[in-house]
C-alpha positions, 0 to 999 in steps of 0.5 A: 511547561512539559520541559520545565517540569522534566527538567524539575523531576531530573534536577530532583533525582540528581539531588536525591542521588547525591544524597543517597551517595554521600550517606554511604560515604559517611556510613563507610568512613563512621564503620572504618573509624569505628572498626579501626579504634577498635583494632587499637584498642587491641594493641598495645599502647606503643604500637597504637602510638606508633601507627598514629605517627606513621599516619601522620607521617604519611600525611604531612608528606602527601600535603608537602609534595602536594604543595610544591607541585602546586604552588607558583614560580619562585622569585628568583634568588638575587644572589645566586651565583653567576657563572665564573668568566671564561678566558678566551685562551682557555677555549683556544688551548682546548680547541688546539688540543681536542683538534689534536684528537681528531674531535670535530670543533667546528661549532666551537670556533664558529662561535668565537668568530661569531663574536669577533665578526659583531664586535668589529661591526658597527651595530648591535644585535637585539634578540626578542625573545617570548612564547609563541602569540606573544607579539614579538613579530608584531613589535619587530613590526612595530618598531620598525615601521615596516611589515617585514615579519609575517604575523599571525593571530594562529600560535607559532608563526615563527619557525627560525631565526629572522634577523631585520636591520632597524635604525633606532632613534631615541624618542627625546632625541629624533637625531641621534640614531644607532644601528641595531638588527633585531632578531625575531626568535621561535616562541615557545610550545611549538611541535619541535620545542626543545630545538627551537628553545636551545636555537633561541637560547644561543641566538640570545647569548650571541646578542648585545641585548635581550628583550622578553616579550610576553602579555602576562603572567609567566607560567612554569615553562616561561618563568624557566626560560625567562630564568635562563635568559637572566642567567646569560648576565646580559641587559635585558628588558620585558616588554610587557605587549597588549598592555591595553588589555588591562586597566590601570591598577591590573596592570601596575599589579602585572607590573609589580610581579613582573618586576620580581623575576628580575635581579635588583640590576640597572641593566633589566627593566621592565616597560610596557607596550602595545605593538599592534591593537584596534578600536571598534568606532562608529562610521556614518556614511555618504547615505548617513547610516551609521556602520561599526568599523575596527580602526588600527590604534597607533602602537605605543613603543616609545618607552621600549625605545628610550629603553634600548637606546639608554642600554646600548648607549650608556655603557658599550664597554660593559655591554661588550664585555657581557656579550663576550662573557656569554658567547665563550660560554656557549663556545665552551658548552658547543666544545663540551657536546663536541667532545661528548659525543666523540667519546661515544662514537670511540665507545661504539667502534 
């Protein structure tokens, strides 16, 4: 009773402080109104007019730099322009030149033997791609009935590239199968970001096909990533993974704002998933007492599966020429570093 009534009494002093605090407040802006109109008034009418648009001048920028900071992700432009192709010659005449002028070129032409060694093989590769927690490690599980990629529920379990071979079936068709290593990418957030996402970035534009894992909405950090992915102009598609955390009509509404990150494209899609869940079940024992037990739920990935199938297979043509449009582009940034920093090192001696 005693602490009741303690806890009335401060309840009360709060409320009586807060009172006491906004009558300043008010008391404070009343004297600077009045006493400002009353600076105006000396003036003359142009420079009272004056100030008042300089005030609100300064307002509306202050409201409009408040709003872009604040506001959501933009929905990506359709018809933004994608960068021109490059000609394979193009990238082999500079390499010949810069060779001539003693720039190191290794990293160039290791990317244009990258892409000669995946188009004579036989499989294709399929980068996956999301922010750390996300359940990429899980899905790579899942997909390949396997445990090969460690998992964890701690954030940034993988820290390098992990490349596991998968023979993949279409769920309509168990018989036809195709060869496809997967290739589990670091997430995002983790204490070396900026290197981990430019290693992600080219292991993603040396793939035949992207996929984007994630369990939400997009934040800004996503939204730029997964923005920069588009850009590569390769197939791609979001699995949308722990899809039983939401009900039926959240998740079509997920679905729905999901779906406008992506070019108006036959070759991205969207599908959900569901790598790795539980259920917590009644158990009775051999004593018939009654125990709570967690039970693995099967993973739902059929549709992630169809989806793969049909991109790799319906067009391999086009899939190849995207996987080369990409790869000479990261050739060519590789050639552009290159060349930079040769000139600094002239510049320094």
């Amino acid at each position: 009773m005693q602490v009741q009534s303690s806890l009335r009494l401060s309840l009360a002093a709060l409320i009586l402080v807060l009172t006491l605090v906004i009558i300043a407040v008010l008391l404070l802006a009343t004297d600077t109104a009045l006493s400002l109109w009353h600076q105006l008034t000396q003036l003359s009418p142009g420079a009272a007019i004056a100030y008042l648009v300089f005030v609100l001048l300064l307002t509306v920028i202050g409201v409009v730099v408040a709003w872009r900071m604040l506001r959501p992700p933009a929905v990506p432009n359709q018809s933004q322009n994608k960068p021109a192709p490059i000609a394979r010659e193009h990238i082999e005449q500079q390499l010949h030149d810069l060779h001539a002028q003693g720039v190191d070129i290794q990293a160039a032409q290791h990317e244009l033997d990258t892409l000669d060694q995946r188009r004579q093989e036989a499989h294709y590769f399929v980068a996956l791609f999301g922010s750390i927690s996300s359940g990429k490690s899980s899905l790579i599980n899942a997909l390949t009935q396997t445990e090969q990629q460690a998992t964890s529920a701690l954030g940034g379990t993988t820290q390098s590239a992990y490349h596991s071979r998968w023979q993949l079936t279409r769920p309509s068709e168990p018989d036809a199968e195709i060869t496809v290593e997967l290739i589990d990418l670091p997430g995002f957030a983790q204490v070396d970001a900026q290197a981990l996402a430019a290693q992600a970035q080219q292991e993603a534009s040396r793939a035949h096909v992207v996929v984007y894992v994630c369990d939400g909405d997009l934040n800004r950090e996503q939204y730029q990533a997964l923005q920069a992915l588009v850009s590569l102009g390769k197939p791609m598609v979001i699995a949308l993974n722990k899809s039983d955390w939401y009900r039926p009509e959240e998740l079509a509404q997920l679905q729905t704002r999901l779906q406008e990150y992506l070019p108006d494209d036959a070759l991205w899609s969207l599908v959900p998933v569901q790598a790795a869940s539980s259920e917590l079940v009644t158990v009775i024992d051999a004593q018939g007492e009654a125990q709570e037990q967690r039970r693995r739920v099967p993973a739902r990935i059929d549709a992630l599966r169809e989806q793969l199938y049909t991109l790799l297979v319906s067009d391999p043509q086009d899939i190849l020429q995207r996987l080369q449009h990409s790869a000479l582009h990261l050739a060519q940034e590789q050639l552009s570093l290159s060349q930079a920093q040769h000139r600094s090192e002239r510049a320094q001696q």
